[in-house]
C-alpha positions, 0 to 999 in steps of 0.5 A: 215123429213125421208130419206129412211125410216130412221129418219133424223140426226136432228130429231136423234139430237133433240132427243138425245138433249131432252134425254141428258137434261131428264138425265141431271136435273135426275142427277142434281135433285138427287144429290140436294136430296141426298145433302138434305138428307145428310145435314138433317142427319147431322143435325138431329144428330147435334140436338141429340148430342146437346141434350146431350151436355146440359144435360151435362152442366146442371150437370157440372152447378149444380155440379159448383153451389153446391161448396158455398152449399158443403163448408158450408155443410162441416163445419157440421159435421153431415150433410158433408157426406150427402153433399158429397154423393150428390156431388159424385152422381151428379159427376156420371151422369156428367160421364154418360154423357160424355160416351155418347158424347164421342160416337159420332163421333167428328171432331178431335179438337172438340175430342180435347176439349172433351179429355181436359174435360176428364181430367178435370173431372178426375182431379175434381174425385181425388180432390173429393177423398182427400175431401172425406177421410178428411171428414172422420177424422171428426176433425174441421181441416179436416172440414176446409181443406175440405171448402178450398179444395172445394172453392178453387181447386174443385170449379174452376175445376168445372167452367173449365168444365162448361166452356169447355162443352160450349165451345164443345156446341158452336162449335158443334152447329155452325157446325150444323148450317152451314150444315142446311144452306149447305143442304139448298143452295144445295137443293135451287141449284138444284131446279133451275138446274130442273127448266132450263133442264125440258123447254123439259121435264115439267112432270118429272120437277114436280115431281122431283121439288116436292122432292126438294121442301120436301128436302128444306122445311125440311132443313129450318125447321130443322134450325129453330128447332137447333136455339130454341133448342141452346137459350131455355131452354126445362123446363121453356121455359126461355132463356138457359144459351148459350142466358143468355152469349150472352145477357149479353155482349150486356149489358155490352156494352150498359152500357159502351156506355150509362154510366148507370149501370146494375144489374146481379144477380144469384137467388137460391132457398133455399133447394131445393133437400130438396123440390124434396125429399119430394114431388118429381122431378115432382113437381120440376119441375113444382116449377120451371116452375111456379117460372119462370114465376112468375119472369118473370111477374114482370120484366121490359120491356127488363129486362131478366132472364134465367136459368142459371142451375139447380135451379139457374136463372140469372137476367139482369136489365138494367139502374138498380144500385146496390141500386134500385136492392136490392128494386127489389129483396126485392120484389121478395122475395114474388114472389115465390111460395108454401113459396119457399124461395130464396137466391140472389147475385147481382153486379152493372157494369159500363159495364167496366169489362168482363161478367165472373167478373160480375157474379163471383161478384154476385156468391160469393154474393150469397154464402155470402147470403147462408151463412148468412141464405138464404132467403135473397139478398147480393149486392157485392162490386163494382169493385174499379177503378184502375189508 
């Protein structure tokens, strides 16, 4: 109604009312949009920084998975300054690497952990630096002490940095999880705040309820991409080395509960910087792809294996002693491709111990294996029960 010519005071205020709702899911819509775009930038750099992160725990493994091959190495002569070549430039790329991360803006423990790797490699360097100059006086005592030095000061350095890569990887990729899941909730928010202001403003709800729900879609997509990406290894689509560690203590635990053992195994394949030398990285790669997957098909039902770096993969055979693993792996042995060969430790767990003394057991079974002329499978000792 007009009184004088002029809108009443309630016309004037369902007006105002409508405008101050327009404006109202304007703001509300806006500010869940930008809060998607933001989540989905944190986590689109999550991703890439993830990336490298495994690029450099790939290296850190080889680097850790070279110290049976180096210390053998360096007991021949004429093969140890070759050994240690490889050993530095595998050591430079791990550096690159960390060059990278370290460009990237960390939270201050996250730094915290990345400065303790630092160290670490650094430390890992001037060892490297003494095994160097030993290997140079080329007397058997010097080979020796090089062996030593390997198996016992760099080889552990090595695992420690391995060991802190993941850990910085974990972090990281938890933190990128949680911001996938903030932005979604944020956008997931904001669309309901649209849906109740717009009862007065229906076209601009559809549209704005159109963006949100882009944001929305994008952020859930970006969540199912950073979990593939934190379990799969990209090469050989086998689980990662992150998914091999969660598996593993499932294992155990099942172990302990059912009083049936388990088999954990580390498989290399034999000389195979030799096999990328001469036929090159491409046909690497697909040698590992295809011996994945010949694996892979002979394996039980609920048995697992991953890569677990470089040309190392880690098999977990479920209700497997020590005994029934080694005919397994006797048939393995025909399993590999173009006559690859592989070297296997194996270590039979009641469950009881922590997943790091299994596989410690099964690397130096491993290492047993290589030393006794590869193509061939070791099974450790089992752990003797203490009173």
């Amino acid at each position: 109604m007009y009184l004088g010519g002029r809108p009443s005071a309630s016309v004037l205020a369902r007006v105002f009312a409508v405008v101050v709702l327009v404006l109202a899911a304007l703001a509300s819509s806006w500010t869940g949009i930008d809060a998607g775009q933001e989540g989905r930038l944190r986590v689109t750099d999550a991703m890439h920084l993830g990336r490298r992160l495994l690029d450099a725990r790939a290296l850190a493994n080889d680097l850790m998975g070279r110290q049976a091959e180096f210390a053998l190495e360096s007991l021949r002569a004429e093969r140890a300054a070759a050994a240690a070549s490889e050993y530095r430039k595998t050591l430079a790329a791990l550096r690159q690497a960390l060059d990278d991360i370290g460009r990237y803006r960390l939270e201050p423990a996250d730094r915290a952990i990345y400065d303790a790797v630092r160290q670490q490699v650094d430390r890992f360097d001037q060892v490297h630096g003494e095994i160097a100059a030993l290997v140079q006086q080329g007397t058997r005592d010097s080979e020796l002490a090089v062996s030593t030095q390997v198996l016992e000061v760099a080889g552990p350095l090595a695992r420690d940095i391995a060991d802190g890569i993941g850990v910085l990887d974990a972090k990281l990729a938890e933190r990128a999880m949680r911001a996938a899941e903030d932005s979604g909730s944020a956008a997931e928010r904001a669309r309901w705040a649209l849906v109740a202001f717009s009862a007065l403003s229906l076209l601009v709800a559809l549209l704005l309820a159109n963006s949100l729900g882009k944001a929305l879609g994008d952020s859930r997509l970006l969540m199912r991409q950073l979990t593939e990406l934190a379990r799969v290894d990209g090469l050989t689509t086998l689980p990662n080395r992150r998914a091999w560690d969660e598996e593993l203590m499932k294992a155990l635990y099942r172990a302990r509960r059912t009083s049936q053992p388990c088999a954990v195994a580390l498989l290399d394949l034999d000389h195979f910087k030799r096999y990328n030398d001469t036929h090159g990285h491409q046909a690497g790669d697909a040698l590992l792809r295809e011996t994945a997957r010949a694996l892979s098909a002979r394996l039980r039902a609920g048995d697992l294996i991953a890569r677990y770096g470089g040309e190392e993969f880690a098999l977990l055979l479920h209700g497997c002693d020590g005994a029934n693993a080694l005919k397994f792996f006797e048939r393995l042995h025909g399993a590999t491709l173009e006559g690859q060969t592989f070297s296997a430790g194996v270590a039979e767990s009641d469950g009881a111990e922590e997943g790091s003394a299994a596989l410690r057991r099964a690397d130096d079974a491993l290492y047993t294996a290589k030393a006794g002329g590869r193509n061939r499978t070791v099974l450790a000792e089992r752990v003797r029960a203490t009173a």
